[in-house]
C-alpha positions as CSV (number, residue, x, y, z in Angstrom):
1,X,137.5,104.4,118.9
2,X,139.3,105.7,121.9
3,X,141.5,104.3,124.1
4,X,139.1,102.9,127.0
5,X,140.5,103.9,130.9
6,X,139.1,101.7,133.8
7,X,139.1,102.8,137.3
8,X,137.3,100.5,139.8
9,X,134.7,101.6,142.3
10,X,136.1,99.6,145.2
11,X,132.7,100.7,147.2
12,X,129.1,100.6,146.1
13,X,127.9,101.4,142.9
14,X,127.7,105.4,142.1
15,X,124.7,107.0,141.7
16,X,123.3,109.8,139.1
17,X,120.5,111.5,138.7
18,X,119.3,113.6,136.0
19,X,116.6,116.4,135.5
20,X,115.5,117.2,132.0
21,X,113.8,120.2,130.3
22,X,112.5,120.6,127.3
23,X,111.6,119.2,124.6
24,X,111.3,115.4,123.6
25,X,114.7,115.3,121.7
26,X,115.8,116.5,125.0
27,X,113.9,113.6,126.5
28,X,115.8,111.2,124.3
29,X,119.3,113.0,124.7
30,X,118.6,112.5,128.5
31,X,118.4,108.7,127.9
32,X,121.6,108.6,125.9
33,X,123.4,110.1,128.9
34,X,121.6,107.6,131.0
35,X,123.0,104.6,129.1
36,X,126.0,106.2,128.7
37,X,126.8,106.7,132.7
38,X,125.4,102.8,133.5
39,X,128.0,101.5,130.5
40,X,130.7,103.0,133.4
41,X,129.0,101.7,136.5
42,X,126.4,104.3,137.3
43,X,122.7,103.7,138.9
44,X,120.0,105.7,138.7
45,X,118.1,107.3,141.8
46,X,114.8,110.1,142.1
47,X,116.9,111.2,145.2
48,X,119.2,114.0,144.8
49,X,120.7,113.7,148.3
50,X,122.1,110.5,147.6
51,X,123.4,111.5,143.7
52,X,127.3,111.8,143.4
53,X,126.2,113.0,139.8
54,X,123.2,115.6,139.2
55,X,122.9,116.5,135.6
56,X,120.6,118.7,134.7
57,X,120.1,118.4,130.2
58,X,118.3,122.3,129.7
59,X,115.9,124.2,127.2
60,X,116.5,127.3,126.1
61,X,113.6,127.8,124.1
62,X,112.5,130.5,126.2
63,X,114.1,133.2,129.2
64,X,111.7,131.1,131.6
65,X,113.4,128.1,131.1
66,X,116.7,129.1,131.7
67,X,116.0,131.2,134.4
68,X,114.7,127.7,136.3
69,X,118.4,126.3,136.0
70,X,119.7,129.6,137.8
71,X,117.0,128.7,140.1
72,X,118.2,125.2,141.1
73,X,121.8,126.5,142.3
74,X,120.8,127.1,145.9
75,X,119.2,123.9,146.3
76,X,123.0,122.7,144.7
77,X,125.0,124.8,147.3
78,X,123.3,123.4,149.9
79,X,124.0,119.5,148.8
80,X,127.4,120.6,148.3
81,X,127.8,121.7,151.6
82,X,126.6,118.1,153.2
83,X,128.3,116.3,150.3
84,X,131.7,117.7,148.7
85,X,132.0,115.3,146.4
86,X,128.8,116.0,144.6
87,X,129.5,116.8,141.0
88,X,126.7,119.3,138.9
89,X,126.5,119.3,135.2
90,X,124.9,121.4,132.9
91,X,123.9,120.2,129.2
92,X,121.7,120.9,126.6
93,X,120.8,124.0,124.8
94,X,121.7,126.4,127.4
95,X,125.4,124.9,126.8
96,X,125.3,124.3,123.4
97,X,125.0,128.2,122.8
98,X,126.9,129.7,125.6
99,X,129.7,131.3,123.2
100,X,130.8,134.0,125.1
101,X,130.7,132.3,128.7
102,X,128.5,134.1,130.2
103,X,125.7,131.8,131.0
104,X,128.5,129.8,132.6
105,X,129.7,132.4,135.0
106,X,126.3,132.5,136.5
107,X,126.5,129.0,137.8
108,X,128.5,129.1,140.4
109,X,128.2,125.4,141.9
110,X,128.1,123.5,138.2
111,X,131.2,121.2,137.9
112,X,130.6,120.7,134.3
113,X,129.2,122.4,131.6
114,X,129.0,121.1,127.8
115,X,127.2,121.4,125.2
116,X,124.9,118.0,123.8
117,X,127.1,116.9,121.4
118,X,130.3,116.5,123.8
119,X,128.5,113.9,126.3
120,X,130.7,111.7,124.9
121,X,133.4,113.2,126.8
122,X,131.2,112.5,130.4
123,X,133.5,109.6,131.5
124,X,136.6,111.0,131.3
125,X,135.2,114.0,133.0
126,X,133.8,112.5,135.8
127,X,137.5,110.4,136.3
128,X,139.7,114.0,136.2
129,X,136.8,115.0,139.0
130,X,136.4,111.8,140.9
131,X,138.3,108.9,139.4
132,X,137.2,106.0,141.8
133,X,133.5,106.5,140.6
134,X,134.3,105.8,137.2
135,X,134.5,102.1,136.1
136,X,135.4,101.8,132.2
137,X,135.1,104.0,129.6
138,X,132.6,105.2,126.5
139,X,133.8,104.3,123.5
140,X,131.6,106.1,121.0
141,X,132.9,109.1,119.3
142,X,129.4,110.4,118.0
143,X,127.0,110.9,120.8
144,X,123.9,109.7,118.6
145,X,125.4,106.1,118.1
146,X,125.3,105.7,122.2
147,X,122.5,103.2,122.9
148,X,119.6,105.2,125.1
149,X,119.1,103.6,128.8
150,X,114.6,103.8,128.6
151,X,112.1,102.8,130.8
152,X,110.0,100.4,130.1
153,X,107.7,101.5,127.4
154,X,105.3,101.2,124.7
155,X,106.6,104.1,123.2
156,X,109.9,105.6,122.1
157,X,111.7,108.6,121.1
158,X,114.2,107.8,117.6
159,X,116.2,111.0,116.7
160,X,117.3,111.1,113.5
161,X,118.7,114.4,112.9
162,X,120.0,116.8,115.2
163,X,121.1,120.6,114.4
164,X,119.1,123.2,111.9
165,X,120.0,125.1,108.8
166,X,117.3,127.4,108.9
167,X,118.1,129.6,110.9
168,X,114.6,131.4,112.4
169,X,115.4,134.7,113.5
170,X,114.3,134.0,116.5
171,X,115.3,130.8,117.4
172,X,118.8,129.5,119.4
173,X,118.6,126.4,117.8
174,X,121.7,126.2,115.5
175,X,123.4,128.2,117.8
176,X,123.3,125.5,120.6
177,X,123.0,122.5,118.3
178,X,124.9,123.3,115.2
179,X,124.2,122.9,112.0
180,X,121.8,119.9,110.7
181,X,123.6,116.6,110.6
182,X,121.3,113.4,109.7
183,X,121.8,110.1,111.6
184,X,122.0,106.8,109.0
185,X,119.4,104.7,107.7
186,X,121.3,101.9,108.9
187,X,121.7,103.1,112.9
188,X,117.5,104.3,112.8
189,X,116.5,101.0,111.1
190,X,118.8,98.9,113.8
191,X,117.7,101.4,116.9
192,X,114.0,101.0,115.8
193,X,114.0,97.1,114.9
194,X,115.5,96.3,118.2
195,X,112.4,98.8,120.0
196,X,109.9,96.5,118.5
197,X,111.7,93.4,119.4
198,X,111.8,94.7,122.7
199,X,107.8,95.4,122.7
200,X,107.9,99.1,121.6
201,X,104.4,99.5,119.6
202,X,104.9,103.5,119.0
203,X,108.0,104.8,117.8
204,X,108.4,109.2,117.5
205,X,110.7,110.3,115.0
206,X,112.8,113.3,116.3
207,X,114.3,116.4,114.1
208,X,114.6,119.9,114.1
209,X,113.0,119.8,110.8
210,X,112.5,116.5,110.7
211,X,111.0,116.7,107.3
212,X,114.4,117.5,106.1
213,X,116.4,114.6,106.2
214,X,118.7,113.3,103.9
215,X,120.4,109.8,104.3
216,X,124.3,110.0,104.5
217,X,124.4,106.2,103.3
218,X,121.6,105.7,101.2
219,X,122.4,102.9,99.3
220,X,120.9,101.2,102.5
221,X,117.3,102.0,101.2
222,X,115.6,99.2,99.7
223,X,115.3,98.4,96.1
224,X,111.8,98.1,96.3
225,X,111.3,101.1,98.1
226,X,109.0,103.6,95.6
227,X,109.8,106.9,97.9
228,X,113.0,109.1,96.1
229,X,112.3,111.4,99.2
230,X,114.9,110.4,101.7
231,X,112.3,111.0,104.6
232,X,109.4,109.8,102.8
233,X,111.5,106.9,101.8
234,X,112.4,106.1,105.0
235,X,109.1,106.6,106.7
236,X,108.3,103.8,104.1
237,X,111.4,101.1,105.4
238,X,110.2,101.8,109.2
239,X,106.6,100.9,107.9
240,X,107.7,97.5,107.2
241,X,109.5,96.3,110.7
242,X,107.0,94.0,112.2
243,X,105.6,94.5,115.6
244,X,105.7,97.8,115.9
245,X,102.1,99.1,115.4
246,X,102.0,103.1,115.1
247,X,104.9,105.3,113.6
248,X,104.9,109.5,114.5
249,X,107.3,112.2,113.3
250,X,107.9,115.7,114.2
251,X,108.4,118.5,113.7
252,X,107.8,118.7,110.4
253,X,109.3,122.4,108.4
254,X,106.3,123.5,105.5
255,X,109.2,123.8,103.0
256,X,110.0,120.3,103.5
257,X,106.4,118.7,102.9
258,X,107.3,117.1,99.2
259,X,104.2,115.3,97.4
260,X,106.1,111.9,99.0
261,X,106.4,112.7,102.4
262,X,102.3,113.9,102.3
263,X,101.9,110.7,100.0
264,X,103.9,108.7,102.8
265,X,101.2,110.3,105.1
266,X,99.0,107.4,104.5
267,X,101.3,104.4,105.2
268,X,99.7,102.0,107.3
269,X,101.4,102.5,110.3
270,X,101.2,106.1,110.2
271,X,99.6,108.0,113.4
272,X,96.6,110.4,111.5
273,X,98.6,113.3,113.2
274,X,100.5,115.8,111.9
275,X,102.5,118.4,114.0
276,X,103.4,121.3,111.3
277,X,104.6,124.8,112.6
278,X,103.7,127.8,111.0
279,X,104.7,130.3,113.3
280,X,102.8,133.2,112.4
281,X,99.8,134.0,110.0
282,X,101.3,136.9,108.3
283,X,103.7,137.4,105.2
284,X,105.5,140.3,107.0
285,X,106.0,138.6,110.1
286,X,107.4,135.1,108.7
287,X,109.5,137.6,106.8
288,X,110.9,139.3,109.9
289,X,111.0,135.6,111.3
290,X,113.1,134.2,108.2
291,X,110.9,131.7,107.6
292,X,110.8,130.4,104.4
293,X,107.8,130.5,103.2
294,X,104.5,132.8,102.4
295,X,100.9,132.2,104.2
296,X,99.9,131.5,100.6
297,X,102.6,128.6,100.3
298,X,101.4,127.3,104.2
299,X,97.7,127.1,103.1
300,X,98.4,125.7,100.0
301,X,100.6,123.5,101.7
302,X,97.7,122.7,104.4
303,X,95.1,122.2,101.1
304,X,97.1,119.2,100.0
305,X,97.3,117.3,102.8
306,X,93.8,117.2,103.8
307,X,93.0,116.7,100.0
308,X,94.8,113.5,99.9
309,X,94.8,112.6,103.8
310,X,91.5,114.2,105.0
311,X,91.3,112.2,108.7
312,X,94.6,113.8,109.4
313,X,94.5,116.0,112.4
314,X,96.7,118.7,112.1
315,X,98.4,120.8,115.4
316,X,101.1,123.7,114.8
317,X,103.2,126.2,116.9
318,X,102.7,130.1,116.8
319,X,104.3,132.4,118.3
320,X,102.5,135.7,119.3
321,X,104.0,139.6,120.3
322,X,106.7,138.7,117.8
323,X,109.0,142.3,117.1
324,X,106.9,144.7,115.5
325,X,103.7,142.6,115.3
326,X,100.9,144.4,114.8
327,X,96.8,144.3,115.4
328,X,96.5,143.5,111.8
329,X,99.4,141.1,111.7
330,X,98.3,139.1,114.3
331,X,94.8,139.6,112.5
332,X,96.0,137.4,109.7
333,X,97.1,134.8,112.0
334,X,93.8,134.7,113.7
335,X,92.2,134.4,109.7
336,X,94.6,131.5,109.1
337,X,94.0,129.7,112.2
338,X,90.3,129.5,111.5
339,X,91.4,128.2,108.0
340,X,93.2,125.6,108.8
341,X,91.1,124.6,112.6
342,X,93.9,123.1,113.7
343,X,93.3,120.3,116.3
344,X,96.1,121.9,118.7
345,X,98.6,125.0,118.6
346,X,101.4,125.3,121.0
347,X,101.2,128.8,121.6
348,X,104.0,131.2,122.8
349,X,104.6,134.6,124.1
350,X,107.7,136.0,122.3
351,X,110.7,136.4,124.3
352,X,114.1,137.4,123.3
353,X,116.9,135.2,123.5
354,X,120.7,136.5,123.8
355,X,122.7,135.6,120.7
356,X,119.7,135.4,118.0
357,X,119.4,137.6,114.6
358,X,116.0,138.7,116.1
359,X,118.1,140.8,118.9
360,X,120.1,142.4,116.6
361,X,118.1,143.2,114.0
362,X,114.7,144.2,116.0
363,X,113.4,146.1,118.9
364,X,111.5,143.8,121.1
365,X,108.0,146.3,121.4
366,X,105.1,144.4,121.4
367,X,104.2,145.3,125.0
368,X,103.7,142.2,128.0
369,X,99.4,143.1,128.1
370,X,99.6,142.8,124.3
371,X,101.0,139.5,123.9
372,X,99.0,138.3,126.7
373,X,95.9,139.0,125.3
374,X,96.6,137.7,122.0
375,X,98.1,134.6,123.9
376,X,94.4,134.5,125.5
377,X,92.6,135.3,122.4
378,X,94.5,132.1,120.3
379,X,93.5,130.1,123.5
380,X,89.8,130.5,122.9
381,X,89.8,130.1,119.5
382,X,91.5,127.0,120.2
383,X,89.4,125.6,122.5
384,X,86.6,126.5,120.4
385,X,88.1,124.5,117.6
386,X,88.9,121.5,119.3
387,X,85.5,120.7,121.2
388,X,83.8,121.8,117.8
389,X,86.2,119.3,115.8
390,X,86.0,116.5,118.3
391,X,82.2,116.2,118.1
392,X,83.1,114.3,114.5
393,X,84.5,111.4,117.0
394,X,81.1,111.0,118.7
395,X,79.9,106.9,118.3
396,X,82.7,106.2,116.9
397,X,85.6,103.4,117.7
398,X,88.8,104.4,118.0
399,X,92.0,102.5,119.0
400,X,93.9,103.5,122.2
401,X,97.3,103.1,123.0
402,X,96.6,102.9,127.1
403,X,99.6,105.0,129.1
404,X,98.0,104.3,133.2
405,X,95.3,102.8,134.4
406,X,94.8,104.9,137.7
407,X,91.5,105.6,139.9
408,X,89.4,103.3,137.9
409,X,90.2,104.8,134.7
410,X,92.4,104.0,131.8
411,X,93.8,106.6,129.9
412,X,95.8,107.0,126.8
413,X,96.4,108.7,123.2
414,X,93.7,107.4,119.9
415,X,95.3,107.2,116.5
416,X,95.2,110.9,116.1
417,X,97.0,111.4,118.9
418,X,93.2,112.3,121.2
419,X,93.9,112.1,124.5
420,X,90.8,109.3,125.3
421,X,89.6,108.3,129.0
422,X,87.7,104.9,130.2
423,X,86.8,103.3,132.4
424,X,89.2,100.2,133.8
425,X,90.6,98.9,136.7
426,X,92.8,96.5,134.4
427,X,96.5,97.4,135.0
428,X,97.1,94.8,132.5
429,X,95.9,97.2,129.2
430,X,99.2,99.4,130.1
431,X,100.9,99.1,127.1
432,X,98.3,97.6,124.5
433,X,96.1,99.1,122.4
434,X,92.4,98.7,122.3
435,X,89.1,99.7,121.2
436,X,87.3,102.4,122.6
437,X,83.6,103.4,121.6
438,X,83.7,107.0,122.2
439,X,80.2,108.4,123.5
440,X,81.2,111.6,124.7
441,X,83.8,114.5,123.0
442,X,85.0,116.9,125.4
443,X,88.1,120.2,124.9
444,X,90.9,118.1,125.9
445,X,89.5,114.4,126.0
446,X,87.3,111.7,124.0
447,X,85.2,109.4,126.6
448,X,84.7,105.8,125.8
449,X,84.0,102.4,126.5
450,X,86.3,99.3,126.1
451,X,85.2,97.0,123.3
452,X,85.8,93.5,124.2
């Protein structure tokens, strides 16, 4: 533990706000900052003008999304000009892999900049900066074991493993993460008992490849526990915390789906979702890609589960225009998409990213038009898909976690994850879960009626 520095705020409480990007572990990174700034007397506000912290946590998944952050500096300047004092951060991704510094120089009006990992070093930061806004001191030396600041919620994000060892060609990943290091059973089993104490009924598992984990202490599994899978076996200790009502996970790596962890698919408390990326439909380009596996090894992969789970709806991630993918290429992963009729893809364009094997060992030449249309044409087959798929749901019931009631209508996610719409005026349903008679499947949405 370190030693703890206090410096009063003699004046009103400081104030932070935070903008996040990204993805959901940077959702739940974003809340680890937020309880770590109100443990040293920090409030949040929506208003920038009034912040004497902004801290934006970034993606660097794509150029886009890094190219937004350069965006925000001349809103910055300008707040800096009618407030000095205002301090900027930069975290995330976009941190965690600037190695050379030269993502840093572009930011001209950031105060700090660090990658996720050293958050714990925010108070004493924020002291050397401003020391009479700082009032105590963090005291964790591993950034995972600070206690998230959430909104109230029915649901919650519970990382348990943060880095990657996989190392996709073209993915920044380990580069601005590090390498895969796995949380305990103990400190997910604590973080997600006290969620359901505190009325949390859906809890999301978070991972690179979350699939992948292996318990540093696990003597703390149960004796009864049947799973010798560390993930499947703890899939199966989170299964027996009472109150909580619905347990999801992702995203799962194909190597990493063992006979347990599709057994532990069934558990009771499992959502009937699966998110499982395959990335590309062709054994040339998952070769080029570095990952490890073959189409034949997905599909067979894909077979199993819906042999032994067949309700199971099933989304991925593809990524089209990858370097040197061609009309046959992306052929196959047209052929395997109809195979598998997945419920949803997440699909991208590819775009290089500085400091990635992909830019040094290939020429980025699938043209702009090309990816586009093969963006387009994975869109339509999609959509097809879905509204085909979601007919099965027709005069059926289905249970709904409700997000908002809003406009006369209540809205929220079914036990496979089906974004489903009714009608309500009841505020009060925020938060439960119900049962919804669906009579009507569109693309994106099931439409029901509430079952007293």
């Amino acid at each position: 533990m370190r030693s703890v520095i206090v410096f009063i705020n003699r004046n009103c409480m400081p104030k932070y706000h935070i903008v996040t990007f990204g993805c959901q572990m940077n959702k739940n990174d974003s809340e680890r900052i937020a309880g770590l700034l109100s443990e040293i007397g920090f409030s949040a506000t929506e208003n920038e003008a009034e912040a004497d912290l902004i801290l934006m946590n970034t993606c660097s998944v794509r150029q886009s999304a890094e190219e937004r952050i350069f965006g925000k500096m001349k809103d910055y300047k300008e707040l800096k000009e009618t407030n000095p004092g205002l301090i900027v951060a930069v975290t995330g991704c976009m941190a965690g892999r600037d190695h050379d510094g030269a993502l840093r120089k572009r930011l001209q009006y950031v105060d700090l900049f660090f990658p996720t990992r050293d958050m714990v070093n925010l108070p004493r930061w924020i002291a050397e900066l401003r020391p009479e806004l700082v009032n105590g001191s963090g005291t964790e030396a591993d950034y995972l074991k600070i206690r998230p600041l959430r909104l109230p919620s029915a649901q919650a994000y519970v990382t348990i493993q943060t880095g990657c060892n996989n190392f996709c060609t073209y993915c920044v990943v380990p580069y601005a993460r590090g390498l895969e290091s796995n949380r305990s059973v103990k400190d997910v089993l604590r973080e997600t008992r006290e969620l359901a104490d505190a009325g949390v009924l859906e809890v999301t598992l978070l991972g690179q490849a979350v699939n992948a984990y292996r318990a540093p202490d696990p003597e703390n599994f149960s004796e009864g526990n049947p799973y010798s899978d560390h993930f499947a076996a703890l899939l199966w200790e989170i299964n027996q915390i009472e109150r909580l009502e619905r347990l999801n996970w992702t995203a799962a790596y194909p190597s990493n789906m063992t006979d347990e962890v599709i057994d532990a698919l069934g558990l009771p408390k499992q959502v009937r979702f699966l998110h499982l990326p395959v990335q590309a439909g062709s054994d040339t380009v998952l070769k080029r890609m570095n990952r490890k596996y073959s189409r034949d090894q997905y599909l067979g992969i894909v077979d199993k589960i819906r042999s032994r789970q067949p309700d199971l709806a099933l989304g991925t991630d593809i990524i089209v225009g990858f370097c040197g993918e061609t009309d046959a290429e992306f052929a196959e992963t047209v052929d395997l998409y109809e195979r598998c009729a997945f419920d949803i893809s997440y699909t991208a364009q590819y775009s290089e990213r500085s400091g990635t094997l992909a830019v040094k060992l290939y020429e980025d030449d699938v043209p702009t038009e090309v990816k586009r249309d093969r963006w387009n044409d994975l869109q339509m087959l999609m959509e097809k898909t879905v509204l085909a798929k979601n007919q099965a749901y027709v005069d059926k019931v289905v249970k709904v976690l409700v997000e908002k009631v809003e406009n006369g209508k209540a809205s929220g996610n079914s036990e496979h994850l089906k974004l489903t719409v009714f009608d309500s005026e009841d505020t009060s349903l925020v938060g439960k879960i119900v049962p919804v008679h669906i009579f009507e499947a569109q693309t994106w949405r099931l439409m029901g009626r509430l079952l007293s």
